[in-house]
C-alpha positions in Angstrom: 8.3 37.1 -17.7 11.6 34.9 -16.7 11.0 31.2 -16.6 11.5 31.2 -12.6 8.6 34.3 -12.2 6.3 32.3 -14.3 7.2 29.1 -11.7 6.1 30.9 -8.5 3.2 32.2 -10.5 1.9 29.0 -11.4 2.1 27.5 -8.3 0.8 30.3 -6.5 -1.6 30.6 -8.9 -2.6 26.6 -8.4 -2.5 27.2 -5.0 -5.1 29.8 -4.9 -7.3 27.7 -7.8 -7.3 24.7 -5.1 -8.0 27.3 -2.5 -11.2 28.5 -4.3 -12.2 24.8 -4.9 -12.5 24.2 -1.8 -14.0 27.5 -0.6 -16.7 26.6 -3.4 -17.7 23.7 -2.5 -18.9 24.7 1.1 -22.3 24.9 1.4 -24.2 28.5 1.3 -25.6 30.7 3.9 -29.3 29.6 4.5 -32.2 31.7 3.4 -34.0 33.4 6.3 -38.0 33.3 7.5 -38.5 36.0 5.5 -36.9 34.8 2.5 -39.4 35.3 -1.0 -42.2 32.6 -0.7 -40.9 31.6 -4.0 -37.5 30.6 -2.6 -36.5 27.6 -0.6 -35.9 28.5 2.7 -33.7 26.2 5.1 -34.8 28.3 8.1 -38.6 27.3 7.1 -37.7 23.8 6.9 -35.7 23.9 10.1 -39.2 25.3 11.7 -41.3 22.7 9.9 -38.5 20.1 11.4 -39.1 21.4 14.7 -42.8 20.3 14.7 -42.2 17.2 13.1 -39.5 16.1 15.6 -41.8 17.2 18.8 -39.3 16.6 21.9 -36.5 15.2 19.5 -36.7 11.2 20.7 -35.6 8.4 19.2 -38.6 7.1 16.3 -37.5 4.1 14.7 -39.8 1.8 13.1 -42.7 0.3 15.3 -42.3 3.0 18.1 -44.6 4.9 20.0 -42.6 7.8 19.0 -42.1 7.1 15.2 -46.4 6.8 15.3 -46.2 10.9 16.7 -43.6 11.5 14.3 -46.3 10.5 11.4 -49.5 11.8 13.2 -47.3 15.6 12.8 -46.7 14.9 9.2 -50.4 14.1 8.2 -51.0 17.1 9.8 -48.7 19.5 8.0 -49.7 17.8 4.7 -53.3 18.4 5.6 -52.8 21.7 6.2 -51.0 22.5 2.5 -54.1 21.3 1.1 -53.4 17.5 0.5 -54.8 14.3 1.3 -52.7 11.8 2.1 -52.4 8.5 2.3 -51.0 5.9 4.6 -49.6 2.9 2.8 -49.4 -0.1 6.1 -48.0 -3.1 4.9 -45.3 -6.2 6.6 -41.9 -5.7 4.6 -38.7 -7.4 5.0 -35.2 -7.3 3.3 -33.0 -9.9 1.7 -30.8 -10.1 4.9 -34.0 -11.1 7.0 -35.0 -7.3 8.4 -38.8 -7.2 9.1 -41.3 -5.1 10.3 -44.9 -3.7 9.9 -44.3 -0.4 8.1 -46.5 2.8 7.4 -45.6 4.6 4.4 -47.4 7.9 3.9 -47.9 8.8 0.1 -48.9 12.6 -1.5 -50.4 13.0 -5.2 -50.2 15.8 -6.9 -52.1 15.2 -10.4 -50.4 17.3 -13.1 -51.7 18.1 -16.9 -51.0 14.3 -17.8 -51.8 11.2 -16.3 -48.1 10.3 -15.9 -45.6 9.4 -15.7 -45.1 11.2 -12.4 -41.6 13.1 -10.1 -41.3 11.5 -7.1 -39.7 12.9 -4.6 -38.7 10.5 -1.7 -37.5 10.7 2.2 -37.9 8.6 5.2 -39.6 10.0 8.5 -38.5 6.7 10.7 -34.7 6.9 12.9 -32.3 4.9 14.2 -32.8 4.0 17.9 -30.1 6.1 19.1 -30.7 9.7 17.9 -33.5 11.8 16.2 -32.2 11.7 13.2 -32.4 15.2 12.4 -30.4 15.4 9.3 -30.8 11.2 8.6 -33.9 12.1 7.2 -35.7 14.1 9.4 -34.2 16.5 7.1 -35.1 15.4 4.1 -38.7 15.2 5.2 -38.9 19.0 5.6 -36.9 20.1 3.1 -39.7 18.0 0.7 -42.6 20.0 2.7 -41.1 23.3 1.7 -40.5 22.1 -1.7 -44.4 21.3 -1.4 -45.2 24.6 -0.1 -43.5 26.2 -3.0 -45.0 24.2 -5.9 -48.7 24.5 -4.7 -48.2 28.4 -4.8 -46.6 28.6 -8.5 -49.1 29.1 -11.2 -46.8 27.7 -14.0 -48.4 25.0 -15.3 -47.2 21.5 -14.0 -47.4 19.0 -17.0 -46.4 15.6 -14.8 -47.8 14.7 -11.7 -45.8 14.8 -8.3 -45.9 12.2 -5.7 -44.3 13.0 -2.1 -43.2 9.3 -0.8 -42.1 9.5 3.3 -41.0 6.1 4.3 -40.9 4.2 6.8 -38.6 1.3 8.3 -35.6 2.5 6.0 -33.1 2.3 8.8 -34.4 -1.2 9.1 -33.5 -2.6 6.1 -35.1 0.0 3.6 -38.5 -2.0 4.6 -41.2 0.9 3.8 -40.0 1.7 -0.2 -39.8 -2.0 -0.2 -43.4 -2.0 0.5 -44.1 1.1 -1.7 -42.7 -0.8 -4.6 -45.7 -2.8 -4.9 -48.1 0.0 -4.4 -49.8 0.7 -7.9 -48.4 4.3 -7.1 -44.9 3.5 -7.8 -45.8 1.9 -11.0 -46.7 5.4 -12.3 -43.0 7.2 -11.5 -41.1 8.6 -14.3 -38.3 9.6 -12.3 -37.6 9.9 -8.5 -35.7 12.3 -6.7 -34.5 11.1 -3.0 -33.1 12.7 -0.3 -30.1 11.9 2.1 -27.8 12.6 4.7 -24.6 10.7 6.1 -23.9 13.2 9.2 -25.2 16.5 9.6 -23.1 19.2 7.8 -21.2 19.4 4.5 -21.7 20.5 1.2 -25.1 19.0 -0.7 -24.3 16.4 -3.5 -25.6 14.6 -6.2 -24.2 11.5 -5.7 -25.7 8.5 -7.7 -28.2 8.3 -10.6 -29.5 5.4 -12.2 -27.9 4.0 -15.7 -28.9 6.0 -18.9 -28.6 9.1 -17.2 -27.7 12.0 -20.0 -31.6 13.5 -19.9 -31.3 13.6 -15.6 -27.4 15.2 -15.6 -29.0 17.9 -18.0 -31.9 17.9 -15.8 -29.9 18.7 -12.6 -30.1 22.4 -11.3 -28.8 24.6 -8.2 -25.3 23.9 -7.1 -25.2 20.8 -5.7 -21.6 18.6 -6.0 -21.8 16.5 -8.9 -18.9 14.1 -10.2 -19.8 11.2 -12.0 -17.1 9.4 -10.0 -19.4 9.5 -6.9 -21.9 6.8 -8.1 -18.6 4.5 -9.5 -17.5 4.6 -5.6 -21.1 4.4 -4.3 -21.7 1.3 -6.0 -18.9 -0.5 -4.8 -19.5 0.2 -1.1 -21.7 -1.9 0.9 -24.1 1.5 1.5 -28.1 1.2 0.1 -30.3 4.4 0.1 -34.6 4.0 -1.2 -33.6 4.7 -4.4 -31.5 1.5 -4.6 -35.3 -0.3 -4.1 -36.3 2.1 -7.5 -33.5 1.4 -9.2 -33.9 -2.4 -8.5 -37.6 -2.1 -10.2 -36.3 -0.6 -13.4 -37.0 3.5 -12.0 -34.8 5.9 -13.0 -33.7 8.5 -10.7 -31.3 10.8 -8.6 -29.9 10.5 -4.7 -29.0 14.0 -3.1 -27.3 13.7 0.5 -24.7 16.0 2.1 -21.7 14.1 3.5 -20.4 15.8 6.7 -19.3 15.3 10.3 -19.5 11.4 10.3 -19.2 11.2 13.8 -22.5 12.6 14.8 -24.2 10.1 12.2 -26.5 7.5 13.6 -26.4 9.4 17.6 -27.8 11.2 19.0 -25.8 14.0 17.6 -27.7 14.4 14.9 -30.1 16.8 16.1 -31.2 20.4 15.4 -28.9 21.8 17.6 -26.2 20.0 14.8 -27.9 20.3 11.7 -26.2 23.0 9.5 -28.8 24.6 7.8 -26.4 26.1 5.0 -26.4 22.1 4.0 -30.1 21.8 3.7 -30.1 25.3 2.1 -27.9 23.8 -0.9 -29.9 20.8 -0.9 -33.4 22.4 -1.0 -32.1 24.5 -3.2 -30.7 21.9 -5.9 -34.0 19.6 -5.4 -36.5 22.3 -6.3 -34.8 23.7 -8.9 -33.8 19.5 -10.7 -37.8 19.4 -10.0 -38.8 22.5 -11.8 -37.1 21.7 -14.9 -38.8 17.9 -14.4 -42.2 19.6 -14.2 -41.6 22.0 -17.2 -42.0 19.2 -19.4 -42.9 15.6 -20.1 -40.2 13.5 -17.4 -37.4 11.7 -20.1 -37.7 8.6 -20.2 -34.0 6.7 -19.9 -31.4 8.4 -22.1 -29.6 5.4 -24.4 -26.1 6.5 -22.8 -24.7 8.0 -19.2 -23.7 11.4 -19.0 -19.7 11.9 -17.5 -19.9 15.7 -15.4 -17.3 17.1 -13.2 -17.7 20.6 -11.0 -15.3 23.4 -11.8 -15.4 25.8 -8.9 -18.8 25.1 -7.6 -20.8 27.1 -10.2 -20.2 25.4 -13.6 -20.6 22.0 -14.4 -18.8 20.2 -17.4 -20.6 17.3 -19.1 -20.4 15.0 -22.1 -22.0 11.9 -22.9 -19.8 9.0 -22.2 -19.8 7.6 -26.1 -17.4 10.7 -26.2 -15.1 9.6 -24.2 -13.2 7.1 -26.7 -13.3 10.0 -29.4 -11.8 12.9 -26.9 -9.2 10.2 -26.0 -8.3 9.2 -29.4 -8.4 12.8 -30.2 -5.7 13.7 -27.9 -3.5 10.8 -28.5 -3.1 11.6 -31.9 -2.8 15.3 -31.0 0.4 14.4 -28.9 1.9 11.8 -31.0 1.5 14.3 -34.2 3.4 16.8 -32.0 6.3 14.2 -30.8 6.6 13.0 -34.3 7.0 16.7 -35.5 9.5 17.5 -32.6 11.4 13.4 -33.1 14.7 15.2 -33.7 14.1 18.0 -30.0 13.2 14.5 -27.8 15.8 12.0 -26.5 14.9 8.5 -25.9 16.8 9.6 -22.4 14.6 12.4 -21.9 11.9 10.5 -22.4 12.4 8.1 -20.2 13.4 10.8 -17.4 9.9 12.3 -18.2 8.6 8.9 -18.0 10.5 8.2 -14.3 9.1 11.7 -13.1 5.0 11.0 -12.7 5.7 7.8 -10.7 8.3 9.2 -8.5 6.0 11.8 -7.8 3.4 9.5 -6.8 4.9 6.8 -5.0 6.7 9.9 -2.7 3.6 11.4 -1.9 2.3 8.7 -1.1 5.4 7.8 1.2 5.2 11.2 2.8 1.8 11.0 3.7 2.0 7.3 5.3 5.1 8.7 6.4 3.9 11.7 8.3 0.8 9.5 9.7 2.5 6.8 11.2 4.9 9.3 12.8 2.1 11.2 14.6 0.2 7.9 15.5 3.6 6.6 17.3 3.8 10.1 19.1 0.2 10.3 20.2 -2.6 8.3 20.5 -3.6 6.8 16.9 -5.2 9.4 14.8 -7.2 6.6 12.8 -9.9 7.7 10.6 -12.6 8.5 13.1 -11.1 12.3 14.7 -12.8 14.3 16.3 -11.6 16.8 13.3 -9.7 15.6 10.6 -9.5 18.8 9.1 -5.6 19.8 9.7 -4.6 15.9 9.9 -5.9 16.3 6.0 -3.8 19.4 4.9 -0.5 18.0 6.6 -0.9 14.8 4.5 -1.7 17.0 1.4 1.0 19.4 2.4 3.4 16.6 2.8 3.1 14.7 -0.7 3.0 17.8 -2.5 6.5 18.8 -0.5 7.8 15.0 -1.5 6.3 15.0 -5.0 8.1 17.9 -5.8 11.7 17.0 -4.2 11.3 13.2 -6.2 10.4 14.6 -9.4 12.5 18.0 -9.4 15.6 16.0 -11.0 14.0 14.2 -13.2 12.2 16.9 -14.7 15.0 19.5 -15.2 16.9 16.4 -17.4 14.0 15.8 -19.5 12.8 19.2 -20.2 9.5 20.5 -21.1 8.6 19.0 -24.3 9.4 15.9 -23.5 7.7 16.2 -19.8 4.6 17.8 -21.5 4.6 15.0 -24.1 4.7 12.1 -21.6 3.0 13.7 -18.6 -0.1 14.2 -20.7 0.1 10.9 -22.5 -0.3 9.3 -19.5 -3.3 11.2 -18.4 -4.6 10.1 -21.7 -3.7 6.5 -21.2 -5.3 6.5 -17.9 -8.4 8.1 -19.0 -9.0 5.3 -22.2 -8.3 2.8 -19.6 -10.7 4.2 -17.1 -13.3 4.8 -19.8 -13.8 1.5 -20.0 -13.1 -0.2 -16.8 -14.8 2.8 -13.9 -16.6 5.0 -16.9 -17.9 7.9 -14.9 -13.8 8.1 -13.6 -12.4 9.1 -17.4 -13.5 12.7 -17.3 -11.3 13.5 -14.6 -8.3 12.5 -16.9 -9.8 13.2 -20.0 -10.8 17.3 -19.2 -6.8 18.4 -18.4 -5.7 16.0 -21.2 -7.6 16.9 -24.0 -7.1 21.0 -23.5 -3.5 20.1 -22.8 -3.4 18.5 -26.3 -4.8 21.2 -28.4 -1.4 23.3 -28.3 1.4 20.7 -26.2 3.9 22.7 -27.3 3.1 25.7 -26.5 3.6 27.1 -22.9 -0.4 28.2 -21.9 -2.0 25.0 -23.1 -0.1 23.3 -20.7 -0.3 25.2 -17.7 -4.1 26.0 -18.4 -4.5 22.3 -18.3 -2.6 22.2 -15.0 -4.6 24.4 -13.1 -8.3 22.7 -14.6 -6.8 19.6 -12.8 -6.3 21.2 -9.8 -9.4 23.1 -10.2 -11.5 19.2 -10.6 -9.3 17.2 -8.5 -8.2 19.6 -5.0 -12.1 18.7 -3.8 -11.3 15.4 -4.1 -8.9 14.7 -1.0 -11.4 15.8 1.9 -14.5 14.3 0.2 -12.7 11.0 0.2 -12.1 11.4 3.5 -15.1 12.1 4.7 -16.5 9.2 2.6 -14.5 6.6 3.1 -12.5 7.7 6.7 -8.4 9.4 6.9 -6.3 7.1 4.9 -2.9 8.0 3.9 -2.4 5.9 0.5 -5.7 8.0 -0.1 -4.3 11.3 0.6 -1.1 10.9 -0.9 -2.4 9.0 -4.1 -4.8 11.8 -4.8 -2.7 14.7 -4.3 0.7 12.6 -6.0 -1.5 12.1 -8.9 -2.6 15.8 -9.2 1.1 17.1 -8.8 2.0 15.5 -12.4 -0.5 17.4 -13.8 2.1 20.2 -12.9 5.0 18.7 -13.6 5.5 20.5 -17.0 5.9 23.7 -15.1 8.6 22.3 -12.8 11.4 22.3 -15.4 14.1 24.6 -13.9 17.4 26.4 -15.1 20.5 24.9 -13.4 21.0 26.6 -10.3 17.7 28.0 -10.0 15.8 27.0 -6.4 11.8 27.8 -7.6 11.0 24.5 -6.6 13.5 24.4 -3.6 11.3 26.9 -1.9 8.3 25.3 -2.7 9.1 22.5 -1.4 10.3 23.7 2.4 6.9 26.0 2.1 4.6 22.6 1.7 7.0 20.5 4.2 6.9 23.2 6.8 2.8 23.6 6.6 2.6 19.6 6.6 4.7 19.7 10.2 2.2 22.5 11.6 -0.7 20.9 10.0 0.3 17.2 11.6 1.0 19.1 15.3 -2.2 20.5 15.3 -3.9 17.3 14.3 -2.0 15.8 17.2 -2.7 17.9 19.7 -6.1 18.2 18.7 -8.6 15.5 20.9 -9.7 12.3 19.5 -13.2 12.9 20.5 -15.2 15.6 21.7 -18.6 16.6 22.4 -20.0 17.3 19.1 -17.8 14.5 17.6 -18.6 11.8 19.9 -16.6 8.2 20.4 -19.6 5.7 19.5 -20.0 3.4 22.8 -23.4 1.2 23.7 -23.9 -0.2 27.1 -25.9 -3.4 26.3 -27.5 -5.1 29.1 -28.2 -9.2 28.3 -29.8 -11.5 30.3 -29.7 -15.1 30.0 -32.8 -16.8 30.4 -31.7 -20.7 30.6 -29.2 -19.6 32.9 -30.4 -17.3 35.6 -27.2 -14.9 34.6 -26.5 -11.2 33.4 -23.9 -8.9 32.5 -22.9 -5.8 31.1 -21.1 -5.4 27.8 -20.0 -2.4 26.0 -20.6 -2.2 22.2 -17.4 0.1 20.8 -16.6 -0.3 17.3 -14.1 2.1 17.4 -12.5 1.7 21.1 -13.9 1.9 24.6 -14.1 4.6 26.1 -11.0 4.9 28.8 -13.5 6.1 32.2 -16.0 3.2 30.9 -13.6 0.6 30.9 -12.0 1.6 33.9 -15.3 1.5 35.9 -15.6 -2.1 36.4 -13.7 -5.1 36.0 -14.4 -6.2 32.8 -13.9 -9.6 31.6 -11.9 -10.6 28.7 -13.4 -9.3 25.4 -15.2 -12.5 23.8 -18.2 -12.9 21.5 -20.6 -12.6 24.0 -23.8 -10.7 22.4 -25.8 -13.5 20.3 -25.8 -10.9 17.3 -22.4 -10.2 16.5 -19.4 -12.4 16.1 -17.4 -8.9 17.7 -15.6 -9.7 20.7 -17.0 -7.0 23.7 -15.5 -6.4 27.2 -18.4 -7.3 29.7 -18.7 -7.7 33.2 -21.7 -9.7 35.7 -24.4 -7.6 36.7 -27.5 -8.1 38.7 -30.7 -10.0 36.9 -33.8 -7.3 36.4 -36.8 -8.1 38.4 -39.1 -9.4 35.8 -38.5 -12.9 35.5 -38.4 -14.9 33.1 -39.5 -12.1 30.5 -38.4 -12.4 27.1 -38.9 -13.6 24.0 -40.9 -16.6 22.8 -42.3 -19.1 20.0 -45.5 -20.5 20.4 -46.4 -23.7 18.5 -49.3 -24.0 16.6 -50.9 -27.1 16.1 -49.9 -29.0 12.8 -52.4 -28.3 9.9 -53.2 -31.0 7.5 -51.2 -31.6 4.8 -48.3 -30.0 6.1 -45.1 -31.6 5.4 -42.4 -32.8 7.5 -40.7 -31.1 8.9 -42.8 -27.9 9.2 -43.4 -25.7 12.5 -46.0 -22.8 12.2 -44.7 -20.8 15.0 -46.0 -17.4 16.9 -42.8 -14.8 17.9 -43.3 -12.4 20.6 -41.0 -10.5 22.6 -41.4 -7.9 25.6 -44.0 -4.7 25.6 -42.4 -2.0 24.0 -39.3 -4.8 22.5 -37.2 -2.6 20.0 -36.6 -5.8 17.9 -36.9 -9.2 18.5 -34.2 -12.0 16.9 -34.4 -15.3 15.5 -30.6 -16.9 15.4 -30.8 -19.9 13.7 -28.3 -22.8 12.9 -26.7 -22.5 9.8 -28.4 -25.0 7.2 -31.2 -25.4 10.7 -34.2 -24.4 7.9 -35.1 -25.3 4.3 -37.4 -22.6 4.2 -38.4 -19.5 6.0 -41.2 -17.3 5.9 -42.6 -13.8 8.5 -45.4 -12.1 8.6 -46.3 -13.9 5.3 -42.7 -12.9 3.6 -40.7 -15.8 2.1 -37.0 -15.2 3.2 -33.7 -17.4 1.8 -32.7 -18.8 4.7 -29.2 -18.7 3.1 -29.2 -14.7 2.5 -29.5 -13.8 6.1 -27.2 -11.8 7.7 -24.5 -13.7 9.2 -24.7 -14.7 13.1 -21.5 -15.9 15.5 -20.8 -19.4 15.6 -22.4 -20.4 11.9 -25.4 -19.1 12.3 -27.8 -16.8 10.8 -30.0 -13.8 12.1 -33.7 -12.5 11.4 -34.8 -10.0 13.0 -38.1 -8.4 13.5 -38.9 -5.0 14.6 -41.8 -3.7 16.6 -43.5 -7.0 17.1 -47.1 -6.7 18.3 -48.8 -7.7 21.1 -50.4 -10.3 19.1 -46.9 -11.3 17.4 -45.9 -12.5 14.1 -46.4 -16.0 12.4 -43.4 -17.9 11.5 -43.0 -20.9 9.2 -40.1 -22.4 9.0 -39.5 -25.8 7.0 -36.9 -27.4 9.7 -33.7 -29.5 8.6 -31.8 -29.5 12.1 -32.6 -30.2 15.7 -29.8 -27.5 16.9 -31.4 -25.2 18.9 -32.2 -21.9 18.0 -31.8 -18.5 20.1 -34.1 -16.4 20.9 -33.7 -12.6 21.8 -35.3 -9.6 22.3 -33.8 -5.8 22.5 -35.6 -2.8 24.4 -34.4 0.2 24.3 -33.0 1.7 27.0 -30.5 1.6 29.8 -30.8 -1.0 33.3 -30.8 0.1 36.3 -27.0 -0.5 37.3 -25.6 0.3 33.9 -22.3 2.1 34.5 -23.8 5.0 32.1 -21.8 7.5 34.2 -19.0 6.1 33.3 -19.4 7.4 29.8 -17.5 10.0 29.0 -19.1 13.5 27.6 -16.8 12.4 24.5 -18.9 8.9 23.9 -22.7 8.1 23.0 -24.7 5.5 22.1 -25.1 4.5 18.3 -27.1 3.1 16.0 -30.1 1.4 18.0 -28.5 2.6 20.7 -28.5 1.1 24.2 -29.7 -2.2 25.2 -31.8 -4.3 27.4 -31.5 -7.5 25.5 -32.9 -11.1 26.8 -31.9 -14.2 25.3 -33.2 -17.9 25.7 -32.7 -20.7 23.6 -35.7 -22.8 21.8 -36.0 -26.4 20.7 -37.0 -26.7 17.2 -40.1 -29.4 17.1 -38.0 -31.4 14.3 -36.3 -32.3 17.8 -38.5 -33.2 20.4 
């Protein structure tokens, strides 16, 4: 085969490796009703997540709803045979989150006494949607696994415990509460499940430290990288099994990772949920839990496992102790080859081959900021929140594989393929030692195409089999960053720049020969369709909703309300447009975000709101100290404490001891606790007081006021998180002051 036919080949033969990558990593079709009883079945736990959702409201903690939403869960777990038990308990979080929880527990006893499999969900929502994927979801999916296991006759040597949760939109509250249940002192391992949106493929995406026994553990298909967990840990993002982790548990987090938009609204219902995503996810659960029950659970392995996907069905995995070895290993493979080649290298075709890699990378990633900021001026901006982001993706990729290619061409066809191989993969082995040691679970994305590069460098397969396992481990990564962490240019072009130099050994052309000329107008001509879809494509639609909540506050002290729109990511045009809204300012007493509001009418029950009662002084108290009863409206959502900063020495709800100084941070210097579902009867606060600035008070029901422009929103917008507001504020002198 000429040098030019083996070109095309190996790019066309990249290009349909990347193709299958991504193909691969989509999740399945879902198993039917009448799938084998033996089998996990997303369309049985779509039917049990029909009963447990009832008429699809809003649960969140402390809700009438979130109550029903348990009552239907006791009652499934009853009928598989079980008795469970309900765990009721105050919790709060670090940042001041609190709330009377009800955990509902399952035991399975095994052959042994322990340690027991876990497996872990949460039945509570936000206050904006149902939360049928976030974790309504996850709550099924463990009842089928239930089903299942009761019906196999293998023996199961560990126990299993089934762990629903409560209050884990809250602030995690109800595994913070489990954790001091004798119950959890008895897990081995836990396996929890997730969901951030309501489609995509199923992954594995963090494990606890000493992992090696878990990764070898891990069945089904699920998406599994060990660089997952290296970005997970440095995003402000919490899941129950960070509480396990934090109490020395070892364990696994499955979530699928798809259609952000319709996370936390309420989008994420049944009608949304893609049941091929739960499929994969059910699937990869039973089967990690299977091999768990076969045998006693490992206890921490001494070392972390390093694992990457190839194609969605294998899985490549070493423990991370071999990554110093591989790397060494290669670095003398290569430098025993230049040494043995000294007199075929230049020191200028070195340093041509040297020039290549970083041309490529820094163009891609040009091309791709490039291409962006060109549709952004053109249109509205595309920003990382579309309603698709699909084609606005490919252009980007298209476009620094097109640039990558014209910046390194030249270089390449003066340095020549030994001297390209040479450097190209010396670099990827660089890069992986440096990674092995700085982001660990990074390296093996380096260190796989490195290592089965050196074993022959100067041969031509070893090379271009090297080539295309890079492409076959790194063309997932583009999208998935994406959908993690929102459409980013430098992220696009970065990824894809970087994966081009695997290639670059392939790209050394004849004189005169235009391989790489076509190439190049192919990828720059499906980056300009790509980009003019994305453009013409909507920034929001229906099922991948603008996030917008009409917020209703009242004023107590004043005898004033208004309307204010909560829009992280713009208003809504129609919304804005329907009344004459004041210039955006930091109106809402918890968020320093400035919101476009507008007067409205007060609501016709008075001076409703929240309050403190004083208690009389007990004995012995010292100065300083006010023992305080917080209430807020019937039915309040949450009710808010915003205190001064440095206004307390020392806090304490409900009987929980909170650092005033960990709170979550209020406008103006101040700092927020917030209590969900108070009772009738309310909830005791202490608070040893330093300050006589006031304090604000604030409840927040759910729901919309009578003259809320809610017309106004467009199809295209809904209501997020806790969704919208009534919200009554009135301020409080501290007794240090009076």
């Amino acid at each position: 085969m000429s040098p030019g036919r083996l070109r095309h080949v190996v790019l066309a033969t990249s290009l349909g490796v990347a193709a299958l990558a991504l193909v691969r990593a989509q999740p399945p079709a879902p198993a039917g009703l009448d799938a084998p009883a033996d089998r996990f079945s997303a369309a049985r736990a779509h039917a049990e997540l029909v009963e447990l959702l009832g008429d699809q409201r809003p649960h969140p903690v402390g809700s009438a709803a979130n109550d029903a939403v348990r009552a239907r869960l006791l009652a499934r777990l009853r009928g598989l045979g079980l008795e469970p038990e309900e765990q009721r308990a105050f919790a709060c979080s670090d940042g001041g989150n609190c709330a009377f929880v009800t955990n509902v527990i399952a035991w399975l006893p095994g052959q042994v006494p322990g340690p027991a499999l876990a497996i872990t969900s949460h039945y509570d929502s936000v206050g904006a949607g149902p939360g049928a994927a976030d974790d309504g979801h996850g709550v099924a999916a463990t009842l089928e696994i239930l089903r299942i296991l009761l019906l196999e006759d293998a023996p199961r040597r560990p126990p299993l415990l089934a762990v629903f949760t409560d209050g884990e939109e809250a602030g995690l509250l109800g595994m913070r509460a489990f954790a001091e249940h004798p119950r959890a002192r008895e897990i081995g391992v836990a396996l929890n499940l997730e969901a951030r949106g309501t489609t995509g493929a199923a992954s594995m995406f963090e494990t606890s430290d000493g992992n090696a026994a878990l990764i070898a553990a891990l069945g089904g298909r699920p998406a599994a990288l060990s660089l997952s967990y290296e970005v997970y840990r440095r995003l402000p993002n919490d899941t129950d099994l960070t509480v396990l982790k934090e109490h020395g548990l070892q364990g696994m987090n499955f979530a699928f990772i798809g259609g952000v938009l319709r996370y936390h609204t309420p989008r994420d219902d049944l009608a949304h949920l893609d049941l091929g995503s739960v499929q994969q996810q059910g699937d990869a659960v039973l089967a990690t839990a299977r091999n768990l029950l076969a045998a006693d659970l490992p206890p921490p392995s001494p070392h972390n496992a390093h694992y990457v996907d190839l194609l969605g069905g294998l899985r490549l995995r070493w423990p991370a102790w071999l990554d110093l070895p591989l790397a060494g290993a290669a670095l003398l493979a290569l430098l025993l080859t230049a040494f043995r080649r000294r007199r075929e290298l230049s020191v200028r075709a070195v340093l041509l081959a040297l020039a290549a890699p970083f041309a490529a990378v820094l163009a891609a990633v040009a091309a791709a900021f490039a291409l962006l900021s060109l549709a952004e001026a053109a249109t509205s901006p595309l920003g990382p929140w579309r309603a698709s982001t699909s084609w606005a993706v490919l252009a980007l990729a298209a476009a620094s594989v097109a640039a990558a290619l014209a910046a390194a061409r030249p270089l390449v066809r003066r340095a020549g393929p030994l001297a390209q191989t040479l450097v190209t993969w010396l670099l990827w082995v660089l890069c992986g030692l440096v990674l092995a040691v700085e982001i660990p679970g990074a390296a093996i994305l380096w260190l796989a195409p490195a290592v089965l590069a050196a074993a022959a460098p100067a041969t031509r397969l070893a090379p271009i089999a090297a080539g295309l396992l890079a492409v076959a481990v790194w063309a997932p990564l583009a999208p998935a960053l994406v959908e993690a962490l929102g459409l980013a240019a430098p992220l696009v072009g970065a990824t894809v720049g970087w994966l081009c130099t695997a290639l670059l050994p392939t790209w050394s052309e004849e004189p005169g020969e235009k391989t790489l000329s076509w190439w190049t107008w192919f990828f720059a001509l499906v980056a300009v369709a790509a980009m003019a879809g994305a453009a013409l494509a909507p920034r929001f639609d229906v099922d991948h909703p603008n996030k917008a909540n009409l917020v209703h506050l009242t004023d107590l002290d004043a005898g004033r309300a208004w309307h204010a729109v909560e829009a992280p990511i713009g208003v809504p045009e129609p919304l804005a447009a329907a009344l004459a809204w004041d210039e955006p300012r930091p109106l809402l007493p918890w968020s320093s975000r400035a919101v476009p509001s507008a007067p409205a009418a007060l609501l016709g029950d008075g001076g409703a709101g929240p309050s403190l009662t004083l208690a009389t002084p007990a004995a012995g108290d010292p100065p300083g100290r006010a023992t305080m009863t917080l209430r807020g409206r019937p039915g309040a959502l949450a009710t808010l404490l915003v205190i001064p900063e440095g206004g307390v020495a020392a806090l304490s709800i409900g009987g929980r001891r909170l650092d005033p100084s960990a709170l979550r941070s209020g406008p103006s210097d101040t700092r927020i606790a917030t209590v969900f579902g108070v009772p009738a009867e309310g909830v005791e606060v202490i608070a040893d007081l330093t300050s006589s600035a006031a304090w604000t008070l604030v409840d927040l029901t759910a729901g919309l006021a009578p003259d809320a422009p809610a017309s106004a929103r467009p199809d295209s917008a809904v209501p997020y998180q806790w969704g919208d507001l009534v919200a009554a504020r009135r301020s409080f002198t501290p007794p240090l002051a009076r």
